[in-house]
Each structure stands twice: as C-alpha cells, then as structure tokens.
C-alpha positions as CSV (number, residue, x, y, z in Angstrom):
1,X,-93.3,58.4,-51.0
2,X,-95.7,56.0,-53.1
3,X,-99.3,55.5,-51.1
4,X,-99.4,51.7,-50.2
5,X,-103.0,52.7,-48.9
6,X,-106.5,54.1,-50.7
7,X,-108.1,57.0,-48.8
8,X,-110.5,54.8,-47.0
9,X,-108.1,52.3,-46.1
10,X,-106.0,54.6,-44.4
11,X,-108.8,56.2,-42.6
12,X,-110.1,52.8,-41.1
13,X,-106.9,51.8,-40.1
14,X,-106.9,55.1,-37.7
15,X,-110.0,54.6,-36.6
16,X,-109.5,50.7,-35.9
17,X,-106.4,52.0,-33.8
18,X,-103.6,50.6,-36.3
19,X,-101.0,52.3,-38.1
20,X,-101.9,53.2,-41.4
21,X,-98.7,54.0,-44.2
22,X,-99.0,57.7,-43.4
23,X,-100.8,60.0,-41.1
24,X,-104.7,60.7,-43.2
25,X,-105.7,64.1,-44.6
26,X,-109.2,65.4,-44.1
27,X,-109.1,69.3,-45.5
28,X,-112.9,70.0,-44.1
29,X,-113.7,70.6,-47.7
30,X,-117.0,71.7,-48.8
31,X,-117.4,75.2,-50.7
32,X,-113.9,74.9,-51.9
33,X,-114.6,71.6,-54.1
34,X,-117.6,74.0,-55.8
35,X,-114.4,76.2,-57.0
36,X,-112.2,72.8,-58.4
37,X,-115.5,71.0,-60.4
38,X,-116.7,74.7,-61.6
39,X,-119.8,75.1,-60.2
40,X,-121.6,78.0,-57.6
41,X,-120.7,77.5,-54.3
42,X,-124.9,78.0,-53.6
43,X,-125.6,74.5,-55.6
44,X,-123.3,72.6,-52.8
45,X,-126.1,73.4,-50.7
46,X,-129.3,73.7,-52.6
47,X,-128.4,70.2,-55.3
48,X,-127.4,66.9,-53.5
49,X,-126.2,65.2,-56.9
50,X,-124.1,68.0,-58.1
51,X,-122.6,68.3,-54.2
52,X,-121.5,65.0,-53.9
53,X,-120.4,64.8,-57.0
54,X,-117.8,67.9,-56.6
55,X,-117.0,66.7,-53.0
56,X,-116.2,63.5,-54.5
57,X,-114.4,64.4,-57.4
58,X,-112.3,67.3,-55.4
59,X,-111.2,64.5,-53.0
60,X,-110.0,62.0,-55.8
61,X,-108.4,65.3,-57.3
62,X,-106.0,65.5,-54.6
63,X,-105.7,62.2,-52.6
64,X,-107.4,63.3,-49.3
65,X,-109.1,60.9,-46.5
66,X,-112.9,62.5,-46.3
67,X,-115.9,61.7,-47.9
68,X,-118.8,63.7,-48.9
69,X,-121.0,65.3,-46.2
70,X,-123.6,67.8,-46.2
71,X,-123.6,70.7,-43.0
72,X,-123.1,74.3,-42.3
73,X,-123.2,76.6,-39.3
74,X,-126.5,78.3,-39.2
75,X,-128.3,74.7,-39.4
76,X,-131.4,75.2,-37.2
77,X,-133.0,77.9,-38.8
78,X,-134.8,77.0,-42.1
79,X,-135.2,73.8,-40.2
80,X,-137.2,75.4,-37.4
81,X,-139.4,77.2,-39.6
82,X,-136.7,80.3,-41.0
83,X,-135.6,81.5,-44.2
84,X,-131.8,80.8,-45.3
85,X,-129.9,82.3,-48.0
86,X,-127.5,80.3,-50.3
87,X,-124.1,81.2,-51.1
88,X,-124.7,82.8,-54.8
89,X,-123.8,85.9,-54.2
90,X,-119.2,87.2,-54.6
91,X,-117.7,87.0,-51.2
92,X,-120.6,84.5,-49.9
93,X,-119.1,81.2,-48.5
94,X,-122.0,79.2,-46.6
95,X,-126.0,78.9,-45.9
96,X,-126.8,82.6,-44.0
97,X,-129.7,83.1,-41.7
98,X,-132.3,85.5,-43.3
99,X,-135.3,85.1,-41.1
100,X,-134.9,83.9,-37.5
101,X,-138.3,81.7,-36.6
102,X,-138.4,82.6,-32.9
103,X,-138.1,86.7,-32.5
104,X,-140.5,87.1,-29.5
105,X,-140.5,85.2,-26.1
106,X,-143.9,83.9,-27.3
107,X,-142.5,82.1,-30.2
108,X,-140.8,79.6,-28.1
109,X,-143.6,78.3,-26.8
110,X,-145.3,78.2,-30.5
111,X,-142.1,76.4,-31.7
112,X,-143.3,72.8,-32.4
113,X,-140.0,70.3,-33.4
114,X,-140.0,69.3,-37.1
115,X,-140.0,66.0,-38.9
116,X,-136.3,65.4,-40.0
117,X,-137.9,63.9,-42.8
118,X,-138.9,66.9,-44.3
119,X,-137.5,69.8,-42.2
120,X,-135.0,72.8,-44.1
121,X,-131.9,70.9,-45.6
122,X,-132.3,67.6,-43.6
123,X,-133.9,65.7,-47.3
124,X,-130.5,67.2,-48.5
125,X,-128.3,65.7,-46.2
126,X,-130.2,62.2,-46.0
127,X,-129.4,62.3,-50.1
128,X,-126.2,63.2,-50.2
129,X,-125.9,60.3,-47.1
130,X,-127.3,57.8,-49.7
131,X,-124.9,58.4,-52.2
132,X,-122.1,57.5,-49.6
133,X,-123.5,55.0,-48.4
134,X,-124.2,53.3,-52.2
135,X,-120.1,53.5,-52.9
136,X,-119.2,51.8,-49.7
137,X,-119.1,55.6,-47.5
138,X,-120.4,56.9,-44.3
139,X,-123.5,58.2,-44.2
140,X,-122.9,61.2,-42.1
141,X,-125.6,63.3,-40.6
142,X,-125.5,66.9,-38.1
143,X,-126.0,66.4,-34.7
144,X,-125.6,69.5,-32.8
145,X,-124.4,72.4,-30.5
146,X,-127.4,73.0,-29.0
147,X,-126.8,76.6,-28.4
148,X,-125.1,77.3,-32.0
149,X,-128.5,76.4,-33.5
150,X,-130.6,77.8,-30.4
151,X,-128.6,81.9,-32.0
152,X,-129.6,80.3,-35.3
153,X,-133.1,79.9,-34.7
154,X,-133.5,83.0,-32.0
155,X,-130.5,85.3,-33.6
156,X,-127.5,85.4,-31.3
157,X,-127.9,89.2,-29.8
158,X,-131.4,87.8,-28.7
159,X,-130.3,84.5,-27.2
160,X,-127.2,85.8,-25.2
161,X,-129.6,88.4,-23.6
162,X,-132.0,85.6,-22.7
163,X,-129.3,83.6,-21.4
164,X,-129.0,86.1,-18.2
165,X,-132.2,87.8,-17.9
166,X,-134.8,84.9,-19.2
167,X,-132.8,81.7,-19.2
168,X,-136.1,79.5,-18.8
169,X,-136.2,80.5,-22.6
170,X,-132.8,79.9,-23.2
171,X,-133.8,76.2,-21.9
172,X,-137.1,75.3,-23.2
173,X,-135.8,76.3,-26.7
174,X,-132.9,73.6,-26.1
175,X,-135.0,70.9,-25.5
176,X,-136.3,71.3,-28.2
177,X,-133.2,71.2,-30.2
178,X,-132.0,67.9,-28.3
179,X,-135.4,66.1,-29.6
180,X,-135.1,67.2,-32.8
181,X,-131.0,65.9,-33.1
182,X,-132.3,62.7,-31.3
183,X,-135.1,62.4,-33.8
184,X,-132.6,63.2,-36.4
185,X,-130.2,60.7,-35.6
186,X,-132.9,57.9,-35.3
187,X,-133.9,58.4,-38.9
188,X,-130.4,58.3,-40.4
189,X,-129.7,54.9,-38.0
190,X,-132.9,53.6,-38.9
191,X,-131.9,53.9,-42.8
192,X,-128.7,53.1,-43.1
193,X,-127.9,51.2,-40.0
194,X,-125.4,52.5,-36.8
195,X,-122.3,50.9,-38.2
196,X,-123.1,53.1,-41.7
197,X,-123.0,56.2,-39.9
198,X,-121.0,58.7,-38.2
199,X,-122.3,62.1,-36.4
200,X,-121.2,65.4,-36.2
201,X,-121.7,68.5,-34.5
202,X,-120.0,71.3,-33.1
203,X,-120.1,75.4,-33.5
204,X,-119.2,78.6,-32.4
205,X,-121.7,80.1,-30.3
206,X,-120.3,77.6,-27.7
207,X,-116.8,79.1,-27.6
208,X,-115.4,81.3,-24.9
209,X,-115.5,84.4,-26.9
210,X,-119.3,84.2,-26.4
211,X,-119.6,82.5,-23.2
212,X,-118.4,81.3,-20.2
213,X,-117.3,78.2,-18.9
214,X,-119.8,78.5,-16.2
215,X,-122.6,79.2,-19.4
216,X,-121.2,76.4,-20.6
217,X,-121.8,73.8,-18.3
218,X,-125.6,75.6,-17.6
219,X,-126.8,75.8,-21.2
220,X,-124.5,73.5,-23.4
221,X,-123.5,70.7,-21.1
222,X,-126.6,69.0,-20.5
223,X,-127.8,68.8,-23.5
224,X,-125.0,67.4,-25.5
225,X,-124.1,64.9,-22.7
226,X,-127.6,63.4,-23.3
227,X,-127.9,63.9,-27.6
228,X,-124.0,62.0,-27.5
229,X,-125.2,59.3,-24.8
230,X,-128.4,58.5,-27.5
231,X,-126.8,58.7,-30.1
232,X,-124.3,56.4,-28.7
233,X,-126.4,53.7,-26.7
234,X,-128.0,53.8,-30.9
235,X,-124.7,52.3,-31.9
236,X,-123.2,54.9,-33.7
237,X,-119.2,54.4,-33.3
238,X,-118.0,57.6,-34.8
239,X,-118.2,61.2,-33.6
240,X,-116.9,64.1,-35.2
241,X,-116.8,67.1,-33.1
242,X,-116.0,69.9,-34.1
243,X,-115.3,72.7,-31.1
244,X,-115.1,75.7,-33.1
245,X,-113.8,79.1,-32.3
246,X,-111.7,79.4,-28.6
247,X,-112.9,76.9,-26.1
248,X,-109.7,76.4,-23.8
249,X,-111.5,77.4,-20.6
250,X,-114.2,74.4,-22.2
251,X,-111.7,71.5,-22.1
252,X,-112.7,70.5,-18.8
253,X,-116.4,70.1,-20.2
254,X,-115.5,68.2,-23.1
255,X,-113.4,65.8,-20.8
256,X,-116.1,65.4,-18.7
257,X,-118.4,64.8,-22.1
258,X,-116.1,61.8,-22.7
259,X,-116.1,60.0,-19.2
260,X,-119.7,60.2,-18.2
261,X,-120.4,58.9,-21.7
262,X,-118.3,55.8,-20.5
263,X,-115.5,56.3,-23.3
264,X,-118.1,54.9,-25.9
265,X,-117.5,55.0,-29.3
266,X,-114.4,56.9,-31.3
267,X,-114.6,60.7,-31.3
268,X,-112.3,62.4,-33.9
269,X,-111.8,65.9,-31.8
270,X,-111.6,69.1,-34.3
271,X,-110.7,71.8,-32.3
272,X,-110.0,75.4,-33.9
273,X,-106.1,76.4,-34.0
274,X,-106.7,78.3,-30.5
275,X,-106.4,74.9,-29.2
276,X,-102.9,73.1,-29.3
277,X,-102.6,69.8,-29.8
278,X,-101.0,69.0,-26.8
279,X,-103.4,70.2,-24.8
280,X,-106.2,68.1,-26.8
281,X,-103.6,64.3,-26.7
282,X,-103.3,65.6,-22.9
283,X,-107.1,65.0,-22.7
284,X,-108.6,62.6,-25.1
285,X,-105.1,60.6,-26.4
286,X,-105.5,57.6,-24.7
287,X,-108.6,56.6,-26.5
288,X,-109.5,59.6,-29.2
289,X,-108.3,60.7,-32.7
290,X,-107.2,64.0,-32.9
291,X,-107.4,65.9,-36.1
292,X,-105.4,68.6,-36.2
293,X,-105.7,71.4,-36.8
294,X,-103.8,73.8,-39.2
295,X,-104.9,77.4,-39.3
296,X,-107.9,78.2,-42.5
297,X,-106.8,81.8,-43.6
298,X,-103.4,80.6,-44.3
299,X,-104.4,78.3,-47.1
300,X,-105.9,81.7,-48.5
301,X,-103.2,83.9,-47.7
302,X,-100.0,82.0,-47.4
303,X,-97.4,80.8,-49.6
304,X,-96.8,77.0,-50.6
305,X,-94.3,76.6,-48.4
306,X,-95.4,78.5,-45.4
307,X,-98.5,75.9,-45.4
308,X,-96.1,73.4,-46.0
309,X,-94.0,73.8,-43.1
310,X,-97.2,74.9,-40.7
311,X,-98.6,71.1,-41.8
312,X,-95.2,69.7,-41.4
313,X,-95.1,71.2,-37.5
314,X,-98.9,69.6,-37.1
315,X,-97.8,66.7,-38.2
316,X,-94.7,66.2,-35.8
317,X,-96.8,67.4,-32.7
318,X,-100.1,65.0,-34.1
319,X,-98.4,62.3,-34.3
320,X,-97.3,61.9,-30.4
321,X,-101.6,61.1,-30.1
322,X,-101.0,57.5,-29.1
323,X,-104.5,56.8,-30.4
324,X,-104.3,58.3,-33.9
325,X,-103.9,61.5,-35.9
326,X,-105.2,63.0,-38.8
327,X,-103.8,66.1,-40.2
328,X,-106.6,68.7,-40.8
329,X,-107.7,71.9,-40.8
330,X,-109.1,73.8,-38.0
331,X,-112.1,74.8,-39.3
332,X,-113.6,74.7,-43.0
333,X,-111.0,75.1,-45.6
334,X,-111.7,79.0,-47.2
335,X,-113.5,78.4,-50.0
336,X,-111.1,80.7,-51.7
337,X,-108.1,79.2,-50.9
338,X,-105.3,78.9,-53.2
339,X,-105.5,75.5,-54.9
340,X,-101.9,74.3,-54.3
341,X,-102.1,75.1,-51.0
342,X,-104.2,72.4,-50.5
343,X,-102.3,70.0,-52.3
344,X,-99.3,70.9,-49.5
345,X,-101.4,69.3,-47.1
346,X,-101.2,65.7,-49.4
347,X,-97.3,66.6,-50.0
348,X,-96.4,67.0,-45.6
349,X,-98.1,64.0,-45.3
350,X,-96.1,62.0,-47.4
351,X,-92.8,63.4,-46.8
352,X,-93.4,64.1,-42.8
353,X,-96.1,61.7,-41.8
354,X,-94.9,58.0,-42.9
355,X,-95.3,55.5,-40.4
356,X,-93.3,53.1,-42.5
C-alpha cells in the first residue's frame, strides 16, 4: 500500500474523528531513537537539541505518527529537590532515582513546590516543546500520576508504608504534586497556547500490583480528577494517558475520570498489554482514541513475524473503536529492541489497517 497521508495528517484525522488512509503508528519511542541516530541513550535526557533531533529523525526513518516528547517514570524527584542518574551506563534505559528528597516524615512538611521554570528536567522538556512547536508539532508537557511521583520523591517502600499507617503524609505530599502539575501546565499553555499542546501522564505505582482499587480511589482519584479538570477548563484538547502496569480492577476509576470531567477534550488511552482492547472500546469507544497496545519485550525478543502477526491481531481488534485507533505499544518500546521489529509495526499497518 502507498501512504496517501503524511504522519501528521493521519494523526489529525484520528483525533478530528475521521478516517485517515490507514490506522496511525505511535511506537512510544524515546531511548530506542538514541540507538538508530548513534548517540548515548543518557544525552536523550540530559541534551534537548540532540533529543529531538534523534526523536525526529528515528520517526522520519520509519514512517511513524508521533512526535518528539521529553518524559520518563521517576519524574518528581530531581524536580523536588533529588538527585537522578542518566542512562550512561550498559543495560541502563531511562532517568533513575539516586537521592529521594523526602526520607523522613519531617521532610514533607519542608517540601516547598518548585518553579516549573527551573525545576529538575522541566527547562528540558519546555525546549524540546519549542522545537515542536517551531515545525508545526505539539508541544507536549508531563502531567502526572500523582502517586507514581509521590514513590519518586519519597521512595516507594516508604510511601506504600505511609499509605496505611500515616496517610495524612501520603496526602499532604499529593497536594503538592497536583500544584506543581497545575503550575506546570499553566506555563506550557501560557507559552505555546492550549490548542499547541497536549498532556500526558500516567505510571506504575498506580497499578494493581501495588495497590488497591480502594487505594486507588483514596490516594490517586482525587487528585487526577482535579489536575485533568484544570488542565482541561485551560483548553487543552488532547490527553495522553498512559495507565501503566495492571490496572483492570482501576477501569471503573478511569471511567469515572472521564464522566465527571464532562467528556471534555480527546484522551488517547495507553493501557499496558494486561489490558485488552475490548475492555478499554467497552469503556471509552464512544468518544476516546485507543492506542493499542502491543506487548514491549516482544519487539526485543521476538521474530519479525511473530510482531508482525501480534500487530496484525491489534490492529483487527483496534479498529472496532468507533472513535479511532492507533496501533501502539503498551508501554515504551525497549530501547534494545531489534530494529526491524519496529519497522513490522509500519508494515501491519499498511497491509492490515487500510481504511481505503
């Protein structure tokens, strides 16, 4: 199949609820396009030119639907106050927490909320964000879990002890955490404008191998509900969210995210491959995107074809989402994954996903 579309063509079509010439790819590419350009997998993180430009170039490389982004799952740490490692070590793949900045009950009361401006990798992100947003591409900027960056900040052993024995902590540390992604979001609508930019958020903390449902709705619930309303009622349109990890027995929450927010905005819903799809077009299909949501350690460990016929059985159950589909993966591509494996993602689409 020739493309009729360009990459950002076909991802606005989705979004704008039309039918695009075939069903978009978005790999969640970020230390993986460090391996194609040829450059450590630490200077995706630590250089905003030489990030976007092996984001960008990876993406033209192979024909995919995203643009460049800058995010990682222990955000919340340096910004806080911490210390972070960078991925320039063998066998390193993302940012690592090296020094919490709350270790003692005391230290949540000392915590004071940053300035986005300047706080841990947020200058980072806001550069990479104005690179997009010169070419004519989103300016996206993290926005959340909560409780993902509450372990980053307190260390997860110590916060899932406070959660039953001193949850008053658990709390006051999340408030924070809202007003700094509220504060964060302000500046990154207030420089690029709400129709420039789209949000994300999402981690693992929050999943049911850590939690419960009931944890859930006390010490997660509450506080996204009110970041996504602001950042909503800003004028943002477009929210990634990226459940990560098992959060079946969370589905209820998230559908409950979406109606009290009054079905505002366009969420594109990333949930890990513990989630089916049918479950996720069951709950968000009549007015979400789904992106969907291929298994990561296969593109390390498979053959070309396995990956090829696991994106071609996404692909036939994504594209029953009456309100769009985009074949992904369900969490961060492996930075180590084999390269034509992630050209099989380009190849299902054409072959399975035409909607010509």
């Amino acid at each position: 199949m020739i493309d009729r579309m360009k990459p950002g063509e076909r991802l606005a079509a989705v979004l704008m609820g039309q039918k695009p010439d075939r069903v978009p790819v978005i790999p969640f590419i970020l230390g993986f396009a460090a391996k194609i350009v040829g450059v450590p997998i630490g200077d995706l993180y630590t250089d905003p030119k030489k990030s976007f430009r092996a984001q960008l170039l990876c993406a033209e490389m192979y024909g995919y639907d995203s643009s460049p982004m800058y995010g990682y799952a222990s955000f919340g740490a340096w910004e806080f106050g911490g210390k972070v490692g960078f991925p320039y070590e063998p066998g390193q793949s993302a940012p690592y927490v090296i020094e919490e900045p709350v270790k003692s009950e005391e230290d949540v009361d000392k915590l004071e909320v940053p300035d986005p401006k300047t706080a841990g990798s947020i200058p980072i992100m806001m550069e990479i964000a104005r690179q997009c947003y010169a070419i004519g591409l989103p300016a996206v900027f993290q926005c959340g879990e909560v409780l993902t960056t509450a372990a980053n900040i307190a260390g997860p052993e110590r916060l899932l002890v406070w959660m039953k024995r001193k949850p008053e902590l658990v709390h006051k540390l999340n408030k924070k955490i809202e007003e700094f992604f509220v504060a964060c979001a302000e500046y990154f609508v207030s420089t690029f404008g709400a129709d420039k930019c789209m949000a994300f958020g999402g981690g693992p903390v929050e999943s049911n191998k850590l939690i419960s449902p009931n944890q859930f709705g006390e010490f997660v619930y509450p506080y996204m509900l009110r970041v996504h309303r602001k950042v909503l009622e800003m004028g943002v349109q477009i929210i990634l969210e990226h459940p990560c990890a098992d959060q079946n027995k969370n589905l209820p929450w998230y559908r409950k995210l979406r109606e009290e927010c009054g079905w505002k905005g366009k969420y594109i819903w990333v949930f890990g491959p513990e989630t089916p799809l049918e479950n996720q077009i069951s709950l968000f299909g009549d007015h979400d995107v789904i992106m969907g949501n291929v298994d990561p350690p296969s593109f390390q460990f498979k053959s070309f074809e396995e990956i090829l016929l696991l994106c071609k059985d996404n692909i036939e159950r994504g594209m029953k989402n009456p309100s769009g589909y985009i074949l992904g993966v369900g969490c961060e591509m492996p930075p180590n994954a084999i390269p034509i494996n992630v050209y099989a993602m380009i190849k299902a689409s054409r072959e399975y996903g035409s909607y010509i």
